[in-house]
N, CA, C and O atoms as a Tripos MOL2 file, in Angstrom:
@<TRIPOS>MOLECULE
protein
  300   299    75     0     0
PROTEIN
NO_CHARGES

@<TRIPOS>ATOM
      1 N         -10.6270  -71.2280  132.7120 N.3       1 UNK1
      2 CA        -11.9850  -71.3260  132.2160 C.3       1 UNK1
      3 C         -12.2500  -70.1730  131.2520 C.2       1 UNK1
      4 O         -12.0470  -69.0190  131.6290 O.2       1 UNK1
      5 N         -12.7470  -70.4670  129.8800 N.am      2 UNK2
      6 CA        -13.2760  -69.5350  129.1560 C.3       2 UNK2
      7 C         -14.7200  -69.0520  129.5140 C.2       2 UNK2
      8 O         -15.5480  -69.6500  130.2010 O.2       2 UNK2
      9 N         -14.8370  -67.8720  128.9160 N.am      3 UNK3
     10 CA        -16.0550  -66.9080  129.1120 C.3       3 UNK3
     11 C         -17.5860  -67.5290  128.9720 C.2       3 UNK3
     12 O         -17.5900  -68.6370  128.4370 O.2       3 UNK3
     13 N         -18.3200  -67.2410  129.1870 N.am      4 UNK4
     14 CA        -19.3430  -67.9510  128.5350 C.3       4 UNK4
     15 C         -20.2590  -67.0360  127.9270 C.2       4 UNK4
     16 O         -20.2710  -65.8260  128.1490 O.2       4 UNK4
     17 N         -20.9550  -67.5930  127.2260 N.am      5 UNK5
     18 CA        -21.4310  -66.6570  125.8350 C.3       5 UNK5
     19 C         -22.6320  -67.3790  125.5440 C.2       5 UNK5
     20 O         -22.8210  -68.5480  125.2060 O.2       5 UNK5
     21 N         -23.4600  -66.3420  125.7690 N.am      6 UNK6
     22 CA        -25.4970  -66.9930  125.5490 C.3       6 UNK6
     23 C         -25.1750  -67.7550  123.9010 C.2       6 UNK6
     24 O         -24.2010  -67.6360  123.1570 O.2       6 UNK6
     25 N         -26.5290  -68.6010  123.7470 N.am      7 UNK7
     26 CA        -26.6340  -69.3710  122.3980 C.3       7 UNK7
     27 C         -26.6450  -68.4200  121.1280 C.2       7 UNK7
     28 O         -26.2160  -68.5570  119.9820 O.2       7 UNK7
     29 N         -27.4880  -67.1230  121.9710 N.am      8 UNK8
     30 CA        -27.9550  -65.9300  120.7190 C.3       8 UNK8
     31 C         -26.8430  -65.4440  120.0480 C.2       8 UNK8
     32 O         -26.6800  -65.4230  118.8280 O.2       8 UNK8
     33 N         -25.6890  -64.8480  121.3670 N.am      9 UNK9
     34 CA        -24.8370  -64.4630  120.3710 C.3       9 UNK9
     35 C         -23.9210  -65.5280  119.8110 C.2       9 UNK9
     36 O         -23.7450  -65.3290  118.6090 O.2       9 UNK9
     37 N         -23.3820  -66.4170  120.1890 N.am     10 UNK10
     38 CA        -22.6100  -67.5100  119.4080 C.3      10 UNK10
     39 C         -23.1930  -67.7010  117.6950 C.2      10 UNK10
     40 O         -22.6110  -67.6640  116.6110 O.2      10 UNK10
     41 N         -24.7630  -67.9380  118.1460 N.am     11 UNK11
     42 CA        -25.4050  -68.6640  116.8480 C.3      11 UNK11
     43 C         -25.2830  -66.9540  115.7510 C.2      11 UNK11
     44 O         -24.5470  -66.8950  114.7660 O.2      11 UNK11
     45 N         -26.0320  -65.9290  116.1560 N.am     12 UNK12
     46 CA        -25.6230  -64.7090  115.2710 C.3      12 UNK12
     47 C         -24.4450  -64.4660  114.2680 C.2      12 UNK12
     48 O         -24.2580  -64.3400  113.0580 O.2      12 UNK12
     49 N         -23.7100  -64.4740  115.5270 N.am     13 UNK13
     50 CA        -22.1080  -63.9040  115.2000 C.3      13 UNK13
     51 C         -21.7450  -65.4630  114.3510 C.2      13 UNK13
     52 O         -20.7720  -65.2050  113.6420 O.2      13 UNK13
     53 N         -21.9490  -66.2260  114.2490 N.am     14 UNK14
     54 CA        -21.7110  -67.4720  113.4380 C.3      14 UNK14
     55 C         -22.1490  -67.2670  112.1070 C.2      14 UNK14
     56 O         -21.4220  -67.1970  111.1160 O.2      14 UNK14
     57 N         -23.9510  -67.1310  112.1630 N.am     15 UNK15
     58 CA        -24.4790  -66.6360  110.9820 C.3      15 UNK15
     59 C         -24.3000  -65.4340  110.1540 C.2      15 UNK15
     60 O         -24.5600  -65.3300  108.9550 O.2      15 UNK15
     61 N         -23.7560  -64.4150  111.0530 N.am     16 UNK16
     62 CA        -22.8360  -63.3980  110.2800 C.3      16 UNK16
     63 C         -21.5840  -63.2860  109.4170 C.2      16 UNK16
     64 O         -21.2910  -62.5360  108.4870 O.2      16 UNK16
     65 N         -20.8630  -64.4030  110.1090 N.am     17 UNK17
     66 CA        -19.8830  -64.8420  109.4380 C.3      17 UNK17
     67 C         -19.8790  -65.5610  108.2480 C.2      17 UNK17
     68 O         -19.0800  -65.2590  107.3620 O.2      17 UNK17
     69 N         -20.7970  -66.6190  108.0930 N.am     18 UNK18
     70 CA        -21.0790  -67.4900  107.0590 C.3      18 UNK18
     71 C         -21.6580  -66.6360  106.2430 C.2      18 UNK18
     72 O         -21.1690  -66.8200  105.1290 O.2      18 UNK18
     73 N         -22.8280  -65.3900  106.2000 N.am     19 UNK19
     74 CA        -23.3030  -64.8880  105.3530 C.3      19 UNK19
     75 C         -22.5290  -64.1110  104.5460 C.2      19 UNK19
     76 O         -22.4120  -64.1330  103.3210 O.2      19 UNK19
     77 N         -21.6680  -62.9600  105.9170 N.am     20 UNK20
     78 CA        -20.8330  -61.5940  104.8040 C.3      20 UNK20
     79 C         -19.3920  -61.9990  105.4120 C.2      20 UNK20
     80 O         -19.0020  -61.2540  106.3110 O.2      20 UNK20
     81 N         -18.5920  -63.0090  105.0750 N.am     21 UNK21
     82 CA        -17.3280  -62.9940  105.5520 C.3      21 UNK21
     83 C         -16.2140  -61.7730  105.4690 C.2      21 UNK21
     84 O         -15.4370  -61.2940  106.2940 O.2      21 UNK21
     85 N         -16.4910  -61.5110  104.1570 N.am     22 UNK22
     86 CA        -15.8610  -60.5970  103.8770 C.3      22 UNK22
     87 C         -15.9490  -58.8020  104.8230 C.2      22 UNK22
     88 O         -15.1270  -57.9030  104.9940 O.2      22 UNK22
     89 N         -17.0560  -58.9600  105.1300 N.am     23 UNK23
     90 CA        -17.0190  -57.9890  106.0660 C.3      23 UNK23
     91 C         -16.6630  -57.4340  106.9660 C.2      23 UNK23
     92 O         -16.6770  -56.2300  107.2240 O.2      23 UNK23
     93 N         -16.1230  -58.7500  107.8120 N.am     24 UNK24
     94 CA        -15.5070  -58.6450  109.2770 C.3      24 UNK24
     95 C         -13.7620  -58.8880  108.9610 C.2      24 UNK24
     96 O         -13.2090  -59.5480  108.0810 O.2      24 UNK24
     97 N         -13.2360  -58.1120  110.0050 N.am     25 UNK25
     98 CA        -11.9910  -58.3210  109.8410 C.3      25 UNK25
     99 C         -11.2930  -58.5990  111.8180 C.2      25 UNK25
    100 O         -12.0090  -59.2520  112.5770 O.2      25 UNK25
    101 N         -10.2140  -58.1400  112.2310 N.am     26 UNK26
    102 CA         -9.7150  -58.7530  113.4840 C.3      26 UNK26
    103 C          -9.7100  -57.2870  114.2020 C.2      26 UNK26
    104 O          -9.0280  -57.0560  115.2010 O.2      26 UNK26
    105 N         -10.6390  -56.2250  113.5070 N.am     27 UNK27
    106 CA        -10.2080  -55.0810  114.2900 C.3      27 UNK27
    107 C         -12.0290  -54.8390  114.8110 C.2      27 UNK27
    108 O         -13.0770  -54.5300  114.2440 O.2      27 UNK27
    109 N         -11.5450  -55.2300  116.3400 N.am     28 UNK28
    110 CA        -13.0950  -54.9140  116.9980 C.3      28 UNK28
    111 C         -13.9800  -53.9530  116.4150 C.2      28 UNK28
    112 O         -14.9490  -54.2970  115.7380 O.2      28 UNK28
    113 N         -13.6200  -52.5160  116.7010 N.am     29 UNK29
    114 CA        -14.6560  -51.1200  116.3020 C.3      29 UNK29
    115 C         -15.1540  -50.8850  114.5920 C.2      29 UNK29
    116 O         -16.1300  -50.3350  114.0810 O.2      29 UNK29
    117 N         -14.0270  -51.5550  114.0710 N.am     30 UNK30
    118 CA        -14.7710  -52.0560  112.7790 C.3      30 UNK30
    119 C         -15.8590  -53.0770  112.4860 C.2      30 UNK30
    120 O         -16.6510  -52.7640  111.5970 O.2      30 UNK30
    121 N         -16.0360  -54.3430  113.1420 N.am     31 UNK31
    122 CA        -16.6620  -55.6380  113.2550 C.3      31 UNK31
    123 C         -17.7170  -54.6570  113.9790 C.2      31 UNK31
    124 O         -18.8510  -54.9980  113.6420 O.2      31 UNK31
    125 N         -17.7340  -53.5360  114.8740 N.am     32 UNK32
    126 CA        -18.7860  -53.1670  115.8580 C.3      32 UNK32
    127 C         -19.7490  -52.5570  114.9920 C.2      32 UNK32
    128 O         -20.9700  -52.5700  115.1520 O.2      32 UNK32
    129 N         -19.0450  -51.9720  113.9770 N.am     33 UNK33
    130 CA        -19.9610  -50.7160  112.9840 C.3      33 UNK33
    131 C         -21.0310  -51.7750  111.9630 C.2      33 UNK33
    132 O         -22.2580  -51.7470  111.8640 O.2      33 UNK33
    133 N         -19.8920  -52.7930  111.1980 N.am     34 UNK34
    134 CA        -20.6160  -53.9670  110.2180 C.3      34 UNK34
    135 C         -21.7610  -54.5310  111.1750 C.2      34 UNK34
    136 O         -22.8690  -54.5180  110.6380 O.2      34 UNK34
    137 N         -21.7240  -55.0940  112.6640 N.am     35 UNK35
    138 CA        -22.6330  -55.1430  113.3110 C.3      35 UNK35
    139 C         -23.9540  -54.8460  113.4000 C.2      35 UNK35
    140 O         -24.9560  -55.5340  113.2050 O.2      35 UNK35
    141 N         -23.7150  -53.0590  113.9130 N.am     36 UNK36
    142 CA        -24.4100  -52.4850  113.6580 C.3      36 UNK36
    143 C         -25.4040  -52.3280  112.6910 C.2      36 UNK36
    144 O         -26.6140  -52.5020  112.8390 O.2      36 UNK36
    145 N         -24.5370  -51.8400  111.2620 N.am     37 UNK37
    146 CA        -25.3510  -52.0690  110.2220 C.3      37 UNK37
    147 C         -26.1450  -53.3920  109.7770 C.2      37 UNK37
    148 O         -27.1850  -53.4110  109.1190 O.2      37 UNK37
    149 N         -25.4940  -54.4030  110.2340 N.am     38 UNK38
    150 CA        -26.0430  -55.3440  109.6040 C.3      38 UNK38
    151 C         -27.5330  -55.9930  110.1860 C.2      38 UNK38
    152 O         -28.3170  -56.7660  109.6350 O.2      38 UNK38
    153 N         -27.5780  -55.3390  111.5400 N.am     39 UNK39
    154 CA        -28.5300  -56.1220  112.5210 C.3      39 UNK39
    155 C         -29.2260  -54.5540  112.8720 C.2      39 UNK39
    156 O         -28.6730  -53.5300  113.2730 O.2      39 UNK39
    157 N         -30.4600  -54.7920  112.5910 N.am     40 UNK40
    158 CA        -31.6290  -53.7100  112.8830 C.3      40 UNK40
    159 C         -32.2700  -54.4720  114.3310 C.2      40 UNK40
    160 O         -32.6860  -55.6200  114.4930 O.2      40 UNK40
    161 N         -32.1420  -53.1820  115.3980 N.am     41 UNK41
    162 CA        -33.1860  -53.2310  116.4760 C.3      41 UNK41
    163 C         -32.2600  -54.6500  117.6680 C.2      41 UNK41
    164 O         -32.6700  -55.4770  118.4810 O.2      41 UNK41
    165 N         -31.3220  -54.3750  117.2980 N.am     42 UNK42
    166 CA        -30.1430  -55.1120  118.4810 C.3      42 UNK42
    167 C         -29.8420  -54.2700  119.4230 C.2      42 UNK42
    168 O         -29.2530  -53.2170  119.1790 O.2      42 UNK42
    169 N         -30.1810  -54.6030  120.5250 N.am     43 UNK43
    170 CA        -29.3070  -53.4870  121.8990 C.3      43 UNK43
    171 C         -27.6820  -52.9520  121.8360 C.2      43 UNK43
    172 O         -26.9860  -53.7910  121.2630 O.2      43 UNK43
    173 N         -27.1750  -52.1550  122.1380 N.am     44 UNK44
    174 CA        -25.6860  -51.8650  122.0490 C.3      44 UNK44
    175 C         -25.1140  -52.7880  122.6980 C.2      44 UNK44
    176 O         -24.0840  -53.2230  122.1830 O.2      44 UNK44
    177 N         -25.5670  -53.4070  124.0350 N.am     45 UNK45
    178 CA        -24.8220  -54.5640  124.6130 C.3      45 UNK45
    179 C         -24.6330  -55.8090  123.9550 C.2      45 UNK45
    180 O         -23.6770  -56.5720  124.0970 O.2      45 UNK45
    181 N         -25.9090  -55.9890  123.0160 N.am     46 UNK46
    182 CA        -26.0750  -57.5580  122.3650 C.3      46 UNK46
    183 C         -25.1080  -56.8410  121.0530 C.2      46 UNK46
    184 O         -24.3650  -57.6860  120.5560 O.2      46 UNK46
    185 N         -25.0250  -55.8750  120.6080 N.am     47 UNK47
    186 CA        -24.1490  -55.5580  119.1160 C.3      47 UNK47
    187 C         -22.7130  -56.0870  119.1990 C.2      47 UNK47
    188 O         -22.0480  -56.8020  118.4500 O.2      47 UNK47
    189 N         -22.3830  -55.2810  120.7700 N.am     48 UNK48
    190 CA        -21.0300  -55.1470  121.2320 C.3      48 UNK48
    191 C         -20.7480  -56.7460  121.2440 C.2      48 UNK48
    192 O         -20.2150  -57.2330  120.2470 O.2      48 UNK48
    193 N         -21.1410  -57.7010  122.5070 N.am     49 UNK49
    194 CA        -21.0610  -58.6780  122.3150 C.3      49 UNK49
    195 C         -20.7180  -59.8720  121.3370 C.2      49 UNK49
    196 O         -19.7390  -60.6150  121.4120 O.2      49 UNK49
    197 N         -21.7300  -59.8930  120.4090 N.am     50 UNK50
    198 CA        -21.9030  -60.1910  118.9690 C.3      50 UNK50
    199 C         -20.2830  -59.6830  118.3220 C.2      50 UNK50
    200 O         -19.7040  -60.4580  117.5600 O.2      50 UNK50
    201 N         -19.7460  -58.5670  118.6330 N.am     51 UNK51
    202 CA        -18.4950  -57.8890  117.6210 C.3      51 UNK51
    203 C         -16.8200  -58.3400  118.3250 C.2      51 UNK51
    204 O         -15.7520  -58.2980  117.7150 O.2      51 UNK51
    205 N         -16.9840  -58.6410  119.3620 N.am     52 UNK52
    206 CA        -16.4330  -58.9990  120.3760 C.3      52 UNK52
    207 C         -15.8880  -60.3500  120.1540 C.2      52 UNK52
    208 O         -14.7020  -60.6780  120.1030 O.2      52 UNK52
    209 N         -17.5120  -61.4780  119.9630 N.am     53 UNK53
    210 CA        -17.1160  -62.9230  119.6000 C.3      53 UNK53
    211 C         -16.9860  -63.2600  118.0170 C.2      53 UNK53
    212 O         -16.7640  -64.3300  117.4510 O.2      53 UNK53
    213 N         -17.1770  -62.1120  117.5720 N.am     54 UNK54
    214 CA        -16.7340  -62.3090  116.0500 C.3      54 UNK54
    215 C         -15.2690  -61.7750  115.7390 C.2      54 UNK54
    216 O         -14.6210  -62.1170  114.7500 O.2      54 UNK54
    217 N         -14.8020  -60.8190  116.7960 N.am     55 UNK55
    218 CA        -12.8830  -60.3670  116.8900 C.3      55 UNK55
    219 C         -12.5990  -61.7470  117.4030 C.2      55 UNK55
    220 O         -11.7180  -62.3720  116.8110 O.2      55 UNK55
    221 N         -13.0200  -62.1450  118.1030 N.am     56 UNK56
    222 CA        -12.0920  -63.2700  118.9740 C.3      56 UNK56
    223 C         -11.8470  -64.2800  117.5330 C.2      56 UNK56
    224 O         -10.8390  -64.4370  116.8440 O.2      56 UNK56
    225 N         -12.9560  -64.7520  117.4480 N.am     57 UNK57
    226 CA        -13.2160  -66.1910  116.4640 C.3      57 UNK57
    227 C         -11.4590  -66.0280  115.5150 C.2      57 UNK57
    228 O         -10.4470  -66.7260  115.5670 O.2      57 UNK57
    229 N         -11.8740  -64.5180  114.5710 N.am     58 UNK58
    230 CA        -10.8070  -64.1710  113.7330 C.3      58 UNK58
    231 C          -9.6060  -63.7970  114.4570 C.2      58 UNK58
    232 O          -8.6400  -64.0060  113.7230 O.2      58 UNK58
    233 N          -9.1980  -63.2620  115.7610 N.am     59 UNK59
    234 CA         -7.7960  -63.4470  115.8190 C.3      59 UNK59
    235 C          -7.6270  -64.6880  116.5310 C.2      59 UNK59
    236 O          -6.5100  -65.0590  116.8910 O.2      59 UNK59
    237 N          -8.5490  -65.2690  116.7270 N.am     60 UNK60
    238 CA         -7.1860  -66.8040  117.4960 C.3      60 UNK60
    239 C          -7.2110  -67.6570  116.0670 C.2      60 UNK60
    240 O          -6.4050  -68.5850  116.0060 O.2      60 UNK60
    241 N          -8.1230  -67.4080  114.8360 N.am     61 UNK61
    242 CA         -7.9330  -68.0620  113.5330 C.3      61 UNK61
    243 C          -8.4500  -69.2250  113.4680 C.2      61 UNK61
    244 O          -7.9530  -70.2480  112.9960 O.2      61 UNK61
    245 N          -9.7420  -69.0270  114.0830 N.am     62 UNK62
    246 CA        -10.8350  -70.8640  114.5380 C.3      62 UNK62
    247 C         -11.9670  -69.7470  112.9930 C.2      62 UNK62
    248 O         -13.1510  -70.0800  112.9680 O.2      62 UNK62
    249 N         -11.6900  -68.9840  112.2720 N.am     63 UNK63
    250 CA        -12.6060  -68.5420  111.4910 C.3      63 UNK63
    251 C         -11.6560  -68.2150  110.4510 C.2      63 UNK63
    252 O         -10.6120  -67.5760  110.5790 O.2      63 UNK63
    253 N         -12.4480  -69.0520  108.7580 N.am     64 UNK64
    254 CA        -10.9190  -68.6790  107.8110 C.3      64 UNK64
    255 C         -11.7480  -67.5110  106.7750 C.2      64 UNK64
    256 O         -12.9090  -67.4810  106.3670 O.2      64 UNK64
    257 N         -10.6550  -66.6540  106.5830 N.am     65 UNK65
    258 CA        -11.4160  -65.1200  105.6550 C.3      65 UNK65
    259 C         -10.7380  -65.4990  104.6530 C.2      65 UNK65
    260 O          -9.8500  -66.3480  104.5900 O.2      65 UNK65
    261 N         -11.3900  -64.5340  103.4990 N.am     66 UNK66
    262 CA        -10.5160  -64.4720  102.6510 C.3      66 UNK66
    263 C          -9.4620  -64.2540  102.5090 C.2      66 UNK66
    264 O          -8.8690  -64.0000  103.5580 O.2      66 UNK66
    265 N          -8.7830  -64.2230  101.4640 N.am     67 UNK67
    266 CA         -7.0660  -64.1300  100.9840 C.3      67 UNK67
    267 C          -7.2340  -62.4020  101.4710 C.2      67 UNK67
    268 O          -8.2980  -61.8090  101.2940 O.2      67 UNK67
    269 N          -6.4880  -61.9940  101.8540 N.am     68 UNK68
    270 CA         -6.2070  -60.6550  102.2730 C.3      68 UNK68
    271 C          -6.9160  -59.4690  103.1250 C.2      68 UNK68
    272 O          -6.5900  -58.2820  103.1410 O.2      68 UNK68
    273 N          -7.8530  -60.0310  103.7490 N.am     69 UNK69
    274 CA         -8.4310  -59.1780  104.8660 C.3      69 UNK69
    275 C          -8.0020  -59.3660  106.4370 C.2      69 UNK69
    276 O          -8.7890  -59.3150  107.3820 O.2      69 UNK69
    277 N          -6.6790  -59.5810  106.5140 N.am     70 UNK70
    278 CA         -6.2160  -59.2770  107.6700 C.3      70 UNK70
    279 C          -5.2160  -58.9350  107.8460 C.2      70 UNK70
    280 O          -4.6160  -58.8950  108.9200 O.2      70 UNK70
    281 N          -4.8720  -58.6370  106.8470 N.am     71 UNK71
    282 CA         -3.4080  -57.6460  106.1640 C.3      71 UNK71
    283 C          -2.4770  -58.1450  105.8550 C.2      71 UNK71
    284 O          -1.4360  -57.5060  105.7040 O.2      71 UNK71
    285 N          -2.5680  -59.5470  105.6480 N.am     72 UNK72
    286 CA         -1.1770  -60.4760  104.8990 C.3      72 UNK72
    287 C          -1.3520  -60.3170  103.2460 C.2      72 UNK72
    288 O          -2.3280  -60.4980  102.5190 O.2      72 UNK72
    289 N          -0.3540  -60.0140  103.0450 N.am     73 UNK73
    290 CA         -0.5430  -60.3020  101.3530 C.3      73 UNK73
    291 C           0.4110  -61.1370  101.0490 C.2      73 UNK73
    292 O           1.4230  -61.4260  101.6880 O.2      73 UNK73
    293 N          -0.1870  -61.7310   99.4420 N.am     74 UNK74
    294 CA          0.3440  -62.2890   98.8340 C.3      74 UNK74
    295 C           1.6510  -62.1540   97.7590 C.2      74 UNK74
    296 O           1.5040  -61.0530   97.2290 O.2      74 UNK74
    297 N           2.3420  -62.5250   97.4470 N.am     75 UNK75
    298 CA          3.2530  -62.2570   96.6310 C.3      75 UNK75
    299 C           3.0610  -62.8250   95.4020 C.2      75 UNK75
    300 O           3.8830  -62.6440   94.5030 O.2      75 UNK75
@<TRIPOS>BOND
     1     1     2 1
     2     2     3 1
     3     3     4 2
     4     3     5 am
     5     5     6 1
     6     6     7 1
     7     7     8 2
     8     7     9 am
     9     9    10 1
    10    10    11 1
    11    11    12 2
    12    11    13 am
    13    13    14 1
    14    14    15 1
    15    15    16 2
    16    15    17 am
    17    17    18 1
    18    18    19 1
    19    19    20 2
    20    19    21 am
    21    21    22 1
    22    22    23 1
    23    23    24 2
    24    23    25 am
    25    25    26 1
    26    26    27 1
    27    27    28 2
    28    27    29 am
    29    29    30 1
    30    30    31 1
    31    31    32 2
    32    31    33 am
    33    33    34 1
    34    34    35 1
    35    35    36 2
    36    35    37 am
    37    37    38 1
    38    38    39 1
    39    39    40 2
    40    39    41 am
    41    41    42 1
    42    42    43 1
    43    43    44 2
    44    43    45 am
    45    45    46 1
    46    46    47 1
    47    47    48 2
    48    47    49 am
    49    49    50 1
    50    50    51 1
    51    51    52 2
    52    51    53 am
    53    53    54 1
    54    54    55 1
    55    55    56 2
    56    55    57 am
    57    57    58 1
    58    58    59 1
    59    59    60 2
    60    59    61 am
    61    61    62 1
    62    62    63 1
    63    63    64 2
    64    63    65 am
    65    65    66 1
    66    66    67 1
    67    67    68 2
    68    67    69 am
    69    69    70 1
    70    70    71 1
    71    71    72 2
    72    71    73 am
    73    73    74 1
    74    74    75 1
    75    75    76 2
    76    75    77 am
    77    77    78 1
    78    78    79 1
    79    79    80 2
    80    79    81 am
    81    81    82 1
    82    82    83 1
    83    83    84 2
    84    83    85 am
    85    85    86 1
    86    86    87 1
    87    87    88 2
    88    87    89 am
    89    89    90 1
    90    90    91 1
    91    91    92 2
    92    91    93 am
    93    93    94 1
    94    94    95 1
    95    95    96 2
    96    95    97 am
    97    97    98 1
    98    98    99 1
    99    99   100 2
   100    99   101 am
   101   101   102 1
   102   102   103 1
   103   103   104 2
   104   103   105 am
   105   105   106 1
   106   106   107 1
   107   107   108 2
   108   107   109 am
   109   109   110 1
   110   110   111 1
   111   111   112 2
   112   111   113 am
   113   113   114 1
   114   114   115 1
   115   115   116 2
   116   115   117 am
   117   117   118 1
   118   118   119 1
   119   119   120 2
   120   119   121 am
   121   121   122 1
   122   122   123 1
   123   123   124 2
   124   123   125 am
   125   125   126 1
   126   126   127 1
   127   127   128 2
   128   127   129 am
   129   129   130 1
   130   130   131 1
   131   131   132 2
   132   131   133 am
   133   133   134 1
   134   134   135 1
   135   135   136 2
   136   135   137 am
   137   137   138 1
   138   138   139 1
   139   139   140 2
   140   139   141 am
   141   141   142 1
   142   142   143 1
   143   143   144 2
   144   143   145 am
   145   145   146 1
   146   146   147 1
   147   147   148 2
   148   147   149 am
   149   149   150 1
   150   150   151 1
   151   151   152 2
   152   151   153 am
   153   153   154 1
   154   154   155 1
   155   155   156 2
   156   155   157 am
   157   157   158 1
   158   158   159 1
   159   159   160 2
   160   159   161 am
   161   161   162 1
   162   162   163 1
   163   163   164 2
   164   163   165 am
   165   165   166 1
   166   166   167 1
   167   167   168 2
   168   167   169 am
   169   169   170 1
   170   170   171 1
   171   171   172 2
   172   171   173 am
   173   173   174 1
   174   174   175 1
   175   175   176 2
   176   175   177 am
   177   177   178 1
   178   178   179 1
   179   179   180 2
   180   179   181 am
   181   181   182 1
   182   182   183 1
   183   183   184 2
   184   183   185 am
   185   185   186 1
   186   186   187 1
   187   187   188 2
   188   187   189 am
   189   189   190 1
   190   190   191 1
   191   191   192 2
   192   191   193 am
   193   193   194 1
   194   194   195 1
   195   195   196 2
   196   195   197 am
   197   197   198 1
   198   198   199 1
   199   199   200 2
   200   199   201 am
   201   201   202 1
   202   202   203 1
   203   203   204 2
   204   203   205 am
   205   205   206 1
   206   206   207 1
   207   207   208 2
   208   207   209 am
   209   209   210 1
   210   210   211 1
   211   211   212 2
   212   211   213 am
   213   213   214 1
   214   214   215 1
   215   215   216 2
   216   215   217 am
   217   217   218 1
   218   218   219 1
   219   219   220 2
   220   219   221 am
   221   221   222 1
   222   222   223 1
   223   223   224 2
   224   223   225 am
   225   225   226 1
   226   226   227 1
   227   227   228 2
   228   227   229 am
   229   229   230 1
   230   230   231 1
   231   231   232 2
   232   231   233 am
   233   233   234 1
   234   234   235 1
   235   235   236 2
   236   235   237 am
   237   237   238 1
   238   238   239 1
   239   239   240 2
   240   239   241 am
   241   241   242 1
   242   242   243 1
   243   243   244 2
   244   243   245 am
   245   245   246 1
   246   246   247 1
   247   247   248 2
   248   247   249 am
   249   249   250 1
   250   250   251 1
   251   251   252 2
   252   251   253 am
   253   253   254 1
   254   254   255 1
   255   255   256 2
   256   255   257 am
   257   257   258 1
   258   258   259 1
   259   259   260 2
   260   259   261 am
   261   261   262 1
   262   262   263 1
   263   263   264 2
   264   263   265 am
   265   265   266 1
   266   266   267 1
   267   267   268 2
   268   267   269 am
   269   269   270 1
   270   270   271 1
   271   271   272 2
   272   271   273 am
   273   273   274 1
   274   274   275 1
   275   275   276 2
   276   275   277 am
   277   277   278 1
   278   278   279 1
   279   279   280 2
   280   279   281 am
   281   281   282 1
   282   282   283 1
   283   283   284 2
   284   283   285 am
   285   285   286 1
   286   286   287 1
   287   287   288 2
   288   287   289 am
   289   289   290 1
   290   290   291 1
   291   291   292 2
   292   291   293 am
   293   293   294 1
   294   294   295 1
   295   295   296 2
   296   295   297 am
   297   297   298 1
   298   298   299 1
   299   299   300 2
@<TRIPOS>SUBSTRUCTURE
     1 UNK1         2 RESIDUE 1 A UNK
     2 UNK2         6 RESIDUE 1 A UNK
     3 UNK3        10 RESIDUE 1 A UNK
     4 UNK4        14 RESIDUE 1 A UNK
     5 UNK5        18 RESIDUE 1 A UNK
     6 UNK6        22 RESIDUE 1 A UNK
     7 UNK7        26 RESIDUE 1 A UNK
     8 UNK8        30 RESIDUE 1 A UNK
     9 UNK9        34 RESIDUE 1 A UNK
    10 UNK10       38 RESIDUE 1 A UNK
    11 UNK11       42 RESIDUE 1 A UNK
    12 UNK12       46 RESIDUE 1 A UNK
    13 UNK13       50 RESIDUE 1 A UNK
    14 UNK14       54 RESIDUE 1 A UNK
    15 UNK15       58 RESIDUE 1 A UNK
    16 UNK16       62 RESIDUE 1 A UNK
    17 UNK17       66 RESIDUE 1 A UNK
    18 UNK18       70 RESIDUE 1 A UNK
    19 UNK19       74 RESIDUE 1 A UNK
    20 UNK20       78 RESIDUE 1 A UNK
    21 UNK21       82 RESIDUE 1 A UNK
    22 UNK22       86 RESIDUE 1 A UNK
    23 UNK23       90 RESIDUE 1 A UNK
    24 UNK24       94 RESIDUE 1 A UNK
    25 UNK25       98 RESIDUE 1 A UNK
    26 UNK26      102 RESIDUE 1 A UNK
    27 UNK27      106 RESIDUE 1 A UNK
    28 UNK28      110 RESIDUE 1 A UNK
    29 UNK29      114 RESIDUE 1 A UNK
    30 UNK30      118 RESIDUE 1 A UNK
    31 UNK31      122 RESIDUE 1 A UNK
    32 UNK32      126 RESIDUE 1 A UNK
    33 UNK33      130 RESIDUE 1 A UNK
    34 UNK34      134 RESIDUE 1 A UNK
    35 UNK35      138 RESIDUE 1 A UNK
    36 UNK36      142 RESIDUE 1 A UNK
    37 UNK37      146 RESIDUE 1 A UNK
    38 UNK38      150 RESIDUE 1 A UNK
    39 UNK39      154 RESIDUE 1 A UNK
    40 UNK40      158 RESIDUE 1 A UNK
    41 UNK41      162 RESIDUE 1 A UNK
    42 UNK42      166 RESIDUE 1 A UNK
    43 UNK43      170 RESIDUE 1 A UNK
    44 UNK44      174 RESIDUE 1 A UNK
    45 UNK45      178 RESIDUE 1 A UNK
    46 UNK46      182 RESIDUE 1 A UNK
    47 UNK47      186 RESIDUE 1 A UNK
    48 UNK48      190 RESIDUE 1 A UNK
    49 UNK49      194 RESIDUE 1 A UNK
    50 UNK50      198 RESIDUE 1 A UNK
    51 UNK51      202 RESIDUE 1 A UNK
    52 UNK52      206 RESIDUE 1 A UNK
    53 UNK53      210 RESIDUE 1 A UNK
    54 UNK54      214 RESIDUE 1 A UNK
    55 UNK55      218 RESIDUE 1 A UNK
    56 UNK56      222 RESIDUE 1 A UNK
    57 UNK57      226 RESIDUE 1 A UNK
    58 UNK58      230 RESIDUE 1 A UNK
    59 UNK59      234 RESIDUE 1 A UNK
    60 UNK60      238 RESIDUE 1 A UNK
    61 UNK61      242 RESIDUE 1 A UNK
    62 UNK62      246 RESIDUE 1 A UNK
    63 UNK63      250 RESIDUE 1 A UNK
    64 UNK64      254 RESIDUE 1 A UNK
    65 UNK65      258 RESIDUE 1 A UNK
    66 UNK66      262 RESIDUE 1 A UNK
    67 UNK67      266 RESIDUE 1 A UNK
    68 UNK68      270 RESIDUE 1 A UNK
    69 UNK69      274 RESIDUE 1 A UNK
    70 UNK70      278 RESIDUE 1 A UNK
    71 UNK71      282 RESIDUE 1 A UNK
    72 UNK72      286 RESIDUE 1 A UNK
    73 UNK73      290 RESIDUE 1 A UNK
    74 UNK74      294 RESIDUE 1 A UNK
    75 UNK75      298 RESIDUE 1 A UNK
């Protein structure tokens, strides 16, 4: 059984993604800081959360980034 995860943060961390893709990458404490900044007057638990289901999304790869923000390059 997977985790379960309130509507707030699913729908957020969704709308975060669609807005600044480029922002987030697969490394949690980074995704935690863009978080941060991006969301005024969020609790540290709801930030964390939120940074957490936005690492997951990008490393199992159910979320597509741009060409080179997860450290593959191109040739």
């Amino acid at each position: 059984m997977g985790k379960v995860r309130p509507r707030l943060i699913k729908r957020t961390a969704e709308e975060l993604l669609a807005t600044y893709p480029d922002k987030f990458t697969n490394n949690f404490e980074h995704n935690k800081r863009m978080v941060a900044l991006l969301l005024e007057g969020a609790s540290k638990r709801v930030r964390n959360r939120i940074a957490g289901y936005i690492t997951r999304l990008i490393s199992k790869g159910l979320v597509e980034l741009p060409v080179g923000e997860t450290g593959a390059e191109e040739e």
